[in-house]
Biotite code that builds the C-alpha atoms (Angstrom):
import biotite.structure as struc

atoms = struc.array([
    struc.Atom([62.774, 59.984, 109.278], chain_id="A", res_id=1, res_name="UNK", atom_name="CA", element="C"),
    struc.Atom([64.242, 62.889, 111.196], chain_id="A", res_id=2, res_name="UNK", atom_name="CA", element="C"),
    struc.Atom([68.027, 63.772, 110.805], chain_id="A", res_id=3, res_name="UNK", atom_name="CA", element="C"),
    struc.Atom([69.966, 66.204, 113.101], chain_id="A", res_id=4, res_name="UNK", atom_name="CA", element="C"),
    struc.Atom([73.111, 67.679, 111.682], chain_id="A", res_id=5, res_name="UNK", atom_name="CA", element="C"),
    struc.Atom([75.892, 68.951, 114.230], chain_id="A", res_id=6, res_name="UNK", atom_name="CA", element="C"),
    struc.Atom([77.258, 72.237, 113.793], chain_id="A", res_id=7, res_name="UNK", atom_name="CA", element="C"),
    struc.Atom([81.001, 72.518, 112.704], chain_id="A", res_id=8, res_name="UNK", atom_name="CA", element="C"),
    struc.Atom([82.851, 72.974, 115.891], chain_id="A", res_id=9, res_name="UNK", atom_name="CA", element="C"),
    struc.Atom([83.533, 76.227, 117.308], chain_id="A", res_id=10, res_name="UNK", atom_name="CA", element="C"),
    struc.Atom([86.769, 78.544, 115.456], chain_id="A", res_id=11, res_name="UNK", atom_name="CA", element="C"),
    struc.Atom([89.132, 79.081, 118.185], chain_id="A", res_id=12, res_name="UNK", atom_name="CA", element="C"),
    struc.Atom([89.121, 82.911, 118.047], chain_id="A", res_id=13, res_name="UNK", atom_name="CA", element="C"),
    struc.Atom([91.255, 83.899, 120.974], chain_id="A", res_id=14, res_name="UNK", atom_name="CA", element="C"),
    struc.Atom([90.160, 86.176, 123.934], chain_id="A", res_id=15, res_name="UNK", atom_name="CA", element="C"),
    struc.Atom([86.796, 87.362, 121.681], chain_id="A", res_id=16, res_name="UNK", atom_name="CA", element="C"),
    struc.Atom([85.036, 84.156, 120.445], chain_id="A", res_id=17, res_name="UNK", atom_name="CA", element="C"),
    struc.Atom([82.562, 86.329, 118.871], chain_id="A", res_id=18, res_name="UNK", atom_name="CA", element="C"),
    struc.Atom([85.764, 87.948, 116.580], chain_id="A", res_id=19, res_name="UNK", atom_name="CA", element="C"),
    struc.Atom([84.602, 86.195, 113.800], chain_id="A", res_id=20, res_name="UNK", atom_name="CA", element="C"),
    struc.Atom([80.767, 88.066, 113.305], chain_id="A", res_id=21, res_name="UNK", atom_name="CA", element="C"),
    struc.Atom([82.123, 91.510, 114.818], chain_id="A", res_id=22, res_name="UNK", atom_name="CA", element="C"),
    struc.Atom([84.362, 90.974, 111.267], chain_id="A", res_id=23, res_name="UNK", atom_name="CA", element="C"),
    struc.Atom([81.570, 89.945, 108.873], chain_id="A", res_id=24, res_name="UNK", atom_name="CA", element="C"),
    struc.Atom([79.408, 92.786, 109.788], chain_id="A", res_id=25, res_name="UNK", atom_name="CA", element="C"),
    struc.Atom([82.491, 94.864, 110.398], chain_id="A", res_id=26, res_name="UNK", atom_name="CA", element="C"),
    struc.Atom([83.246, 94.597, 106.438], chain_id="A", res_id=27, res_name="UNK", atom_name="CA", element="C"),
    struc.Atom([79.685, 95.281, 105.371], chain_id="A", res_id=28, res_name="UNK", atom_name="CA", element="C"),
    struc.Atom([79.562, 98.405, 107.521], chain_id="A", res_id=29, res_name="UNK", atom_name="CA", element="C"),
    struc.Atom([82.326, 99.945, 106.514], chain_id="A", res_id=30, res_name="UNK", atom_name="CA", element="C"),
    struc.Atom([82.592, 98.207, 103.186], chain_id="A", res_id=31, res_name="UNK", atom_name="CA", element="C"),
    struc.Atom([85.687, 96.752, 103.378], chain_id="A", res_id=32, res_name="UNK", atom_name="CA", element="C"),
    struc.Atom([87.074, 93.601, 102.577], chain_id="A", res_id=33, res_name="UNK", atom_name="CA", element="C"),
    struc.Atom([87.550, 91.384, 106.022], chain_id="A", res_id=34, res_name="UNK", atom_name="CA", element="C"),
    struc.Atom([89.387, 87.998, 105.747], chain_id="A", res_id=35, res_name="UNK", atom_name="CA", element="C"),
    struc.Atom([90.568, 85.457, 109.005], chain_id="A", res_id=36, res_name="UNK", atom_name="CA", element="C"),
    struc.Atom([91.508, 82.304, 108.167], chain_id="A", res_id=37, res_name="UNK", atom_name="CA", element="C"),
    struc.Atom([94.008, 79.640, 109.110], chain_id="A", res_id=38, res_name="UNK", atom_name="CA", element="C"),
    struc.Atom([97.854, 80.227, 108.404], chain_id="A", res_id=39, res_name="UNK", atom_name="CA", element="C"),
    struc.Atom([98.219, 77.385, 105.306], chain_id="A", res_id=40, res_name="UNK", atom_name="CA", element="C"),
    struc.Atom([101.352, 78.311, 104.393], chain_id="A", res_id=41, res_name="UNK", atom_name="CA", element="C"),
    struc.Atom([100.475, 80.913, 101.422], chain_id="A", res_id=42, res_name="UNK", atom_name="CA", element="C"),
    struc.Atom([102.637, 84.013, 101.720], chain_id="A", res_id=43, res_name="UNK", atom_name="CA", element="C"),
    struc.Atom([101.554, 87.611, 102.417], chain_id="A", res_id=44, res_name="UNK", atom_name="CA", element="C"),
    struc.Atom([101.474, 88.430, 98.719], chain_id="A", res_id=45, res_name="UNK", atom_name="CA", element="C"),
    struc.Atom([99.620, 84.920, 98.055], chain_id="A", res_id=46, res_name="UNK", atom_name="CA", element="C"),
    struc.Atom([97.206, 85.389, 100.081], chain_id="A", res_id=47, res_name="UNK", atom_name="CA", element="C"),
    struc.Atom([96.052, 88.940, 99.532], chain_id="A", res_id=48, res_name="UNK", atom_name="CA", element="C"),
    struc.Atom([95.995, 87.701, 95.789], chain_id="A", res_id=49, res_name="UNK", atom_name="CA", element="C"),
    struc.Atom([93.432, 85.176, 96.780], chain_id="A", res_id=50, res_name="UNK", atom_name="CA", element="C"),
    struc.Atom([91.444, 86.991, 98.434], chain_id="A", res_id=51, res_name="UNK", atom_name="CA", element="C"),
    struc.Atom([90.828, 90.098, 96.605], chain_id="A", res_id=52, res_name="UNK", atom_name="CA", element="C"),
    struc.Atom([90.509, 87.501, 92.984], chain_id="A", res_id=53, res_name="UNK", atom_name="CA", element="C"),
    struc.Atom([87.279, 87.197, 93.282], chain_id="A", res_id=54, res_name="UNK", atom_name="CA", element="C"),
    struc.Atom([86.341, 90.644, 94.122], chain_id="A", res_id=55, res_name="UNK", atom_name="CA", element="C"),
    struc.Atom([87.052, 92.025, 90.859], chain_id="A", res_id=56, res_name="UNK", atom_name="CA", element="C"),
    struc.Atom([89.574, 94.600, 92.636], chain_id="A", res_id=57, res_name="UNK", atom_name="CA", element="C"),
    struc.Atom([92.461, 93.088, 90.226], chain_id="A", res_id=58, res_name="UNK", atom_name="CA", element="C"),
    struc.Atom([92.822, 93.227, 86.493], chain_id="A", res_id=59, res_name="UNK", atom_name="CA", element="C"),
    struc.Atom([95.570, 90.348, 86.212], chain_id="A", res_id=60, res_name="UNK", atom_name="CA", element="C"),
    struc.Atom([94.612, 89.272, 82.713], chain_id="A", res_id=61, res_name="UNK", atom_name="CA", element="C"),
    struc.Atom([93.801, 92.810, 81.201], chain_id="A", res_id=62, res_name="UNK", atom_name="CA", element="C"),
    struc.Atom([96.071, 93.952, 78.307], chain_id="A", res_id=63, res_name="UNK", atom_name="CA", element="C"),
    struc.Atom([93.985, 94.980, 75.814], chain_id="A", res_id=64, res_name="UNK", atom_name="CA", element="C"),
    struc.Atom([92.608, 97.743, 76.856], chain_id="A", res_id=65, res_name="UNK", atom_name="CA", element="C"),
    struc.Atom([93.817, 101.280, 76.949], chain_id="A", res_id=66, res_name="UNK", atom_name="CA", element="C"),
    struc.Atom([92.993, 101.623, 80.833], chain_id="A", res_id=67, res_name="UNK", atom_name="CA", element="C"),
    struc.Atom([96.482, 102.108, 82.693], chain_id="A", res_id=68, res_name="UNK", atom_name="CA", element="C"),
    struc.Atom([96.190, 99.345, 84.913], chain_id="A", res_id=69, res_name="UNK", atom_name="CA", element="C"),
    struc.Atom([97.909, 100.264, 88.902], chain_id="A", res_id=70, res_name="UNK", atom_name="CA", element="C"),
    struc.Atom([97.367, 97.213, 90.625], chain_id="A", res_id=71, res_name="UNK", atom_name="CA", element="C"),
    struc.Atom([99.493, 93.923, 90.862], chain_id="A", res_id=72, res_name="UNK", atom_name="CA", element="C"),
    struc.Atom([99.512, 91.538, 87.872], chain_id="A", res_id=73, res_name="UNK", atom_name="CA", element="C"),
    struc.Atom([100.637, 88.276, 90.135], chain_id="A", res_id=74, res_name="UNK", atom_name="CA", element="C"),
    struc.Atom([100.719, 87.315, 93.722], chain_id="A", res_id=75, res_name="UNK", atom_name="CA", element="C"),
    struc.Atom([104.315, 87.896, 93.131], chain_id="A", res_id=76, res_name="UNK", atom_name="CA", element="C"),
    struc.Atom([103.875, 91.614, 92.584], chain_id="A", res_id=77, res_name="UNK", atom_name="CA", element="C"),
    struc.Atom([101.414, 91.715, 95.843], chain_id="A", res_id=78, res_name="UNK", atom_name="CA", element="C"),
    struc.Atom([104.075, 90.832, 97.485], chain_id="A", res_id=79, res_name="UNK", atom_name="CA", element="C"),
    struc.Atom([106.536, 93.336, 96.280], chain_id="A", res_id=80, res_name="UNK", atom_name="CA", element="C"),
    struc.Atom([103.484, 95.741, 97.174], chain_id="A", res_id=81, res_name="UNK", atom_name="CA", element="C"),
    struc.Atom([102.914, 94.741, 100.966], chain_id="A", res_id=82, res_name="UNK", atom_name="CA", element="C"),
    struc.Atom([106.849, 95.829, 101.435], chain_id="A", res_id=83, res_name="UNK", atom_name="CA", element="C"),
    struc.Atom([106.058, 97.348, 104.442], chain_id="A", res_id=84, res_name="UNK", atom_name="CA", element="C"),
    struc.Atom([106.831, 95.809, 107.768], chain_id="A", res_id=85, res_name="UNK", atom_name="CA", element="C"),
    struc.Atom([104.656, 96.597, 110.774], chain_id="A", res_id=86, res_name="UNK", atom_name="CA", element="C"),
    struc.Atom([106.342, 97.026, 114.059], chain_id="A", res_id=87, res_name="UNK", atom_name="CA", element="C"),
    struc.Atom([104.504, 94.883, 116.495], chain_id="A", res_id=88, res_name="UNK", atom_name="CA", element="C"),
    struc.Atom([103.505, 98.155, 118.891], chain_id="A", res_id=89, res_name="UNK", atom_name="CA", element="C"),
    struc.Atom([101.674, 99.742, 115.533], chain_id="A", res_id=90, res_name="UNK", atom_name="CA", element="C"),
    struc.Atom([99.691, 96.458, 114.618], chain_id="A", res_id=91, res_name="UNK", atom_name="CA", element="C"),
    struc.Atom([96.801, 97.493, 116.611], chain_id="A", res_id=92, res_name="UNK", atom_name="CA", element="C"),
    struc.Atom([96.591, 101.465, 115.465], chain_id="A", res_id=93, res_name="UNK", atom_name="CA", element="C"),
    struc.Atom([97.687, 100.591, 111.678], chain_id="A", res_id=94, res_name="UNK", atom_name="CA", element="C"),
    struc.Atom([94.978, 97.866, 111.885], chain_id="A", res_id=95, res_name="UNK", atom_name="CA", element="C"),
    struc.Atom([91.834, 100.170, 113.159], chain_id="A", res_id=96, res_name="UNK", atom_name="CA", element="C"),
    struc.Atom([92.719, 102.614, 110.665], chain_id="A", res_id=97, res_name="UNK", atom_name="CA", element="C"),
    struc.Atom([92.726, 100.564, 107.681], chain_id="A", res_id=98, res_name="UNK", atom_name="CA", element="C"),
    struc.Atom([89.394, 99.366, 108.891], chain_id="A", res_id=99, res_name="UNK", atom_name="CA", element="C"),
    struc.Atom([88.131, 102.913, 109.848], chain_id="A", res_id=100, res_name="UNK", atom_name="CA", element="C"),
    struc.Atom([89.408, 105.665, 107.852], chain_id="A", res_id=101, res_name="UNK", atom_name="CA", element="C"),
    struc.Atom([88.333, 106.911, 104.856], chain_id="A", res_id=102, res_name="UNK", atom_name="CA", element="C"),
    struc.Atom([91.342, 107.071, 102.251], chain_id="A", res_id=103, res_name="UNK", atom_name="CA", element="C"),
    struc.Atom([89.883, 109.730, 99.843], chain_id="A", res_id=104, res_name="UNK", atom_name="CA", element="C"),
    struc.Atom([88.590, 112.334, 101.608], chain_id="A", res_id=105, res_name="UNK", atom_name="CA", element="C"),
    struc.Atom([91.763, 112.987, 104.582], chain_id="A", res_id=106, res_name="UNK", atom_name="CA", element="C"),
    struc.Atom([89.923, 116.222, 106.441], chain_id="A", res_id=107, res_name="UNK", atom_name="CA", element="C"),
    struc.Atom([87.444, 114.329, 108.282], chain_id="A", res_id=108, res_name="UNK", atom_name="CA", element="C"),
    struc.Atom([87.590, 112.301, 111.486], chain_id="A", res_id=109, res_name="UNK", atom_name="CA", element="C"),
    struc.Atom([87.385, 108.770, 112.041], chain_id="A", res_id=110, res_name="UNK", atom_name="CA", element="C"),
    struc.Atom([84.092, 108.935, 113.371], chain_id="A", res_id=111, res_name="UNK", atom_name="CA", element="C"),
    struc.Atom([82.432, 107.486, 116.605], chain_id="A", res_id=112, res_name="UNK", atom_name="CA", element="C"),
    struc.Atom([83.044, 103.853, 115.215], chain_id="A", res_id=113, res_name="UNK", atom_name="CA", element="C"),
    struc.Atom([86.683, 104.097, 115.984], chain_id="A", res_id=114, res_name="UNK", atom_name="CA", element="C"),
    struc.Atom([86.711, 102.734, 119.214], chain_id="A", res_id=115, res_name="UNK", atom_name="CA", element="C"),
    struc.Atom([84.990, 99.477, 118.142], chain_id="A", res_id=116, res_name="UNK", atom_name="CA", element="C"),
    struc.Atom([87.681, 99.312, 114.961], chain_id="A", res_id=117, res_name="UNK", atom_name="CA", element="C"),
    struc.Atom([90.373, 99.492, 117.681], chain_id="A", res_id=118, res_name="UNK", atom_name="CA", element="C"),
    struc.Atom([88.487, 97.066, 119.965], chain_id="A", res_id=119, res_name="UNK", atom_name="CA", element="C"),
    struc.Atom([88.602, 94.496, 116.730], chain_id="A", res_id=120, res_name="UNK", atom_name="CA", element="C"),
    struc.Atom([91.891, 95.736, 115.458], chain_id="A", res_id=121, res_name="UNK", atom_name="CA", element="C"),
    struc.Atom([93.517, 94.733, 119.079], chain_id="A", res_id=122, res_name="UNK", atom_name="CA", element="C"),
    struc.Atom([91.854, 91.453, 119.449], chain_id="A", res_id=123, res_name="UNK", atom_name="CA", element="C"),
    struc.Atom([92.953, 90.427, 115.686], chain_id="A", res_id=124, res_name="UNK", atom_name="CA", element="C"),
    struc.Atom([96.996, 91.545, 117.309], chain_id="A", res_id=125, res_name="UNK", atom_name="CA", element="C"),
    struc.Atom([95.737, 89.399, 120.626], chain_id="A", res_id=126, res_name="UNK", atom_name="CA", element="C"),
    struc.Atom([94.732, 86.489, 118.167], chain_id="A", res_id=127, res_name="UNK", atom_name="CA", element="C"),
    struc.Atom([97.436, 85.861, 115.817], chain_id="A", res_id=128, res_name="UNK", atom_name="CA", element="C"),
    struc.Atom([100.469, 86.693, 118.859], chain_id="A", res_id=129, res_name="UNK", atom_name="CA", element="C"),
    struc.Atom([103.165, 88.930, 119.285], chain_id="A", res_id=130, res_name="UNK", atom_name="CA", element="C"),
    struc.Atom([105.368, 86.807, 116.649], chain_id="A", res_id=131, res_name="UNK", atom_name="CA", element="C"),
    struc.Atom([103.065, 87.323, 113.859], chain_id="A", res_id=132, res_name="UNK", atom_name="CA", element="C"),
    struc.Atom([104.270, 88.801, 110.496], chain_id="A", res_id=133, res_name="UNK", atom_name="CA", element="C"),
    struc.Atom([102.201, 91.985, 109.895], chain_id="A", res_id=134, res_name="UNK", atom_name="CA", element="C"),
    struc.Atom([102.399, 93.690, 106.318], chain_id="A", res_id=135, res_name="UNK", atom_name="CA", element="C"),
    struc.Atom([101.094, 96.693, 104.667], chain_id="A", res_id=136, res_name="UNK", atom_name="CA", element="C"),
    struc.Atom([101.183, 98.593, 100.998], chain_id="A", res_id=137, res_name="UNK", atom_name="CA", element="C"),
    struc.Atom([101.810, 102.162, 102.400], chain_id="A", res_id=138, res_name="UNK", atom_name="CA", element="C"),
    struc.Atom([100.361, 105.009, 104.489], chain_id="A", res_id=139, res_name="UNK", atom_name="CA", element="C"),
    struc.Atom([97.518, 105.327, 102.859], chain_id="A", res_id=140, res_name="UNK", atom_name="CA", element="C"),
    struc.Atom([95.312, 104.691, 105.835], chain_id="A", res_id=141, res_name="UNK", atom_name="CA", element="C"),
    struc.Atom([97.977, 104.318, 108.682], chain_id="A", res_id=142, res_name="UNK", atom_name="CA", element="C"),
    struc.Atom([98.976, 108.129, 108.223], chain_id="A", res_id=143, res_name="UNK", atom_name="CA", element="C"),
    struc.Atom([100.308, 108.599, 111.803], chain_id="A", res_id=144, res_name="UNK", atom_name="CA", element="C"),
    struc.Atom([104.224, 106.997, 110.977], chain_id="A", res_id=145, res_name="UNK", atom_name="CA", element="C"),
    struc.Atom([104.141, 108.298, 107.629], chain_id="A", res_id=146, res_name="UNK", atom_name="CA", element="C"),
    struc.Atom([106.437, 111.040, 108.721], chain_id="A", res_id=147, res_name="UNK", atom_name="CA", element="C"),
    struc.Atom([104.660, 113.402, 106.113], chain_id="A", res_id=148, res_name="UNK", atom_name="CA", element="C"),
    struc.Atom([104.811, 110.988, 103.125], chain_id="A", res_id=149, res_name="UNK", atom_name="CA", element="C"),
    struc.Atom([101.906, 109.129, 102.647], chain_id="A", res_id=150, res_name="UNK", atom_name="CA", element="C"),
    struc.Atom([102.904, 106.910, 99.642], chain_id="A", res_id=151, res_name="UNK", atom_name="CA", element="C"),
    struc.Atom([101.450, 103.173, 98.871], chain_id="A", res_id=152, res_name="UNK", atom_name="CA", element="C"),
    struc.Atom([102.283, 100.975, 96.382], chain_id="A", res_id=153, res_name="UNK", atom_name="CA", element="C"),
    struc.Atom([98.615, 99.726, 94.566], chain_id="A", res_id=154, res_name="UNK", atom_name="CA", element="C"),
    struc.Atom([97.540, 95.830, 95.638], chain_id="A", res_id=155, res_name="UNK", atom_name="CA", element="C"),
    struc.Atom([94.027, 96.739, 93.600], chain_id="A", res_id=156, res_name="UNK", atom_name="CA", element="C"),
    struc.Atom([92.044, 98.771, 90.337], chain_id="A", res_id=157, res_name="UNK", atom_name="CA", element="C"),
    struc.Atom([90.992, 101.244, 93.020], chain_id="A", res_id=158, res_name="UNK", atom_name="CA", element="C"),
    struc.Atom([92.064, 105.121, 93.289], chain_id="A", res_id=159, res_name="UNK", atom_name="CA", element="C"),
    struc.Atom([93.639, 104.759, 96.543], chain_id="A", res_id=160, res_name="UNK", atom_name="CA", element="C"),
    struc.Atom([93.629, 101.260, 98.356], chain_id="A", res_id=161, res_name="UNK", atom_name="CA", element="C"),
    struc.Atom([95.362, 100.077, 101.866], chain_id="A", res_id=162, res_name="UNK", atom_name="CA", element="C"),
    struc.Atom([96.187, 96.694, 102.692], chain_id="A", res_id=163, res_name="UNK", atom_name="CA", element="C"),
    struc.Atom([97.062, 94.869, 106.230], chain_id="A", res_id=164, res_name="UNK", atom_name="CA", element="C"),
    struc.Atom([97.766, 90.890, 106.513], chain_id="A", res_id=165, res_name="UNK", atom_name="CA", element="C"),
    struc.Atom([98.687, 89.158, 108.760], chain_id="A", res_id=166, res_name="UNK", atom_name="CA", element="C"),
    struc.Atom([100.037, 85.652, 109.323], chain_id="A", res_id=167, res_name="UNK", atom_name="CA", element="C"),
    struc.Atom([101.206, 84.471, 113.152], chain_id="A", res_id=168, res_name="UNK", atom_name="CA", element="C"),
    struc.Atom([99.899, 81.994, 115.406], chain_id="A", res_id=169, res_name="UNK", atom_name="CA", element="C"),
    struc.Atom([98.317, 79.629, 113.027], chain_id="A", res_id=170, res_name="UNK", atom_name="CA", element="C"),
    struc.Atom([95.997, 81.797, 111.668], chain_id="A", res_id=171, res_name="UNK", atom_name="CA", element="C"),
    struc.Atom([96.473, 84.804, 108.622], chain_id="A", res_id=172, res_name="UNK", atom_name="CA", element="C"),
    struc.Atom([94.219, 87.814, 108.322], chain_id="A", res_id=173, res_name="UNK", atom_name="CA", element="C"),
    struc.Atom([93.809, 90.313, 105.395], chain_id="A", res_id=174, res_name="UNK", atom_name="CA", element="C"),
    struc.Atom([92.188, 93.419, 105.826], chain_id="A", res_id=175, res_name="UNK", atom_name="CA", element="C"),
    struc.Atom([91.507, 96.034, 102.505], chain_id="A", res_id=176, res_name="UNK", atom_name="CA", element="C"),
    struc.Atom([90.190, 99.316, 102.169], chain_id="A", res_id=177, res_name="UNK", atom_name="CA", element="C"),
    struc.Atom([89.916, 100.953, 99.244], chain_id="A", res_id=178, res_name="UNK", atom_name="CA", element="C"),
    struc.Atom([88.380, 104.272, 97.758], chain_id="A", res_id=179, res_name="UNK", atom_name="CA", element="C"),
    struc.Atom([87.698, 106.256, 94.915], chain_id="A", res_id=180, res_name="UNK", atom_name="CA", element="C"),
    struc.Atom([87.094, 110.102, 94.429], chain_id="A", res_id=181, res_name="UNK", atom_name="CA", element="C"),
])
């Protein structure tokens, strides 16, 4: 007997309905951690949490050691951490440069793959709508309205991390970078 299986229907991705793969291969290129998903009602600081727990990126449970733990402890702290709001004509720069730029090493350029993290960084705006909520941990990556400080509050173990979700339109994205020197 010979069975045919239907693929799941198609994710609604907005203007770029291949979104979804430029995203997948997007955070194996530049090794960072790429999330879209639907809007289910978690929070900003929820839903970084659940992302990055099974990443090992967050020592929650650790007190026994004699490492000085810098990242969040509870989804609750996340959320303290993603204090900053993004103004709705920065989503799309603030986006590409948490998915471009490297966060250790701030003399170099953002290479020729820019454009294409602006490309995906403006249809991820396009998708979730001009009413979306758009957070962020700090300048680490967005360094152009950092006004000369650029501060973040940790969201992971790493030496320098940067952190953009967003949640609008039905659908909630999380984008992470982080680094270590």
């Amino acid at each position: 007997m010979r069975l045919t299986f239907e693929g799941p229907p198609a994710y609604g991705l907005g203007p770029d309905p291949d979104l979804g793969l430029w995203l997948e291969q997007w955070g194996e290129y530049a090794d960072r951690i790429v999330h879209l998903g639907v809007d289910d009602g978690r929070g900003h600081g929820q839903l970084c949490w659940d992302v990055l727990a099974p990443t090992g990126l967050l020592a929650a449970h650790c007190g026994q050691c004699e490492h000085g733990h810098g990242g969040p402890r509870s989804p609750g702290q996340l959320e303290s951490a993603l204090r900053r709001r993004i103004p709705p004509d920065e989503v799309t720069p603030w986006v590409a440069a948490t998915l471009i730029r490297d966060l250790v090493y701030r003399s170099g350029g953002d290479g020729s793959m820019r454009p294409v993290a602006e490309a995906i960084a403006g249809a991820l705006a396009a998708l979730l709508g001009p009413d979306a909520h758009w957070r962020a941990n700090g300048f680490a990556a967005y360094r152009e309205g950092a006004e000369g400080n650029v501060s973040w509050s940790p969201v992971t173990e790493a030496t320098f991390d940067a952190a953009v979700v967003g949640i609008g339109n039905g659908r909630a994205v999380v984008i992470v970078a982080t680094g270590e020197d």
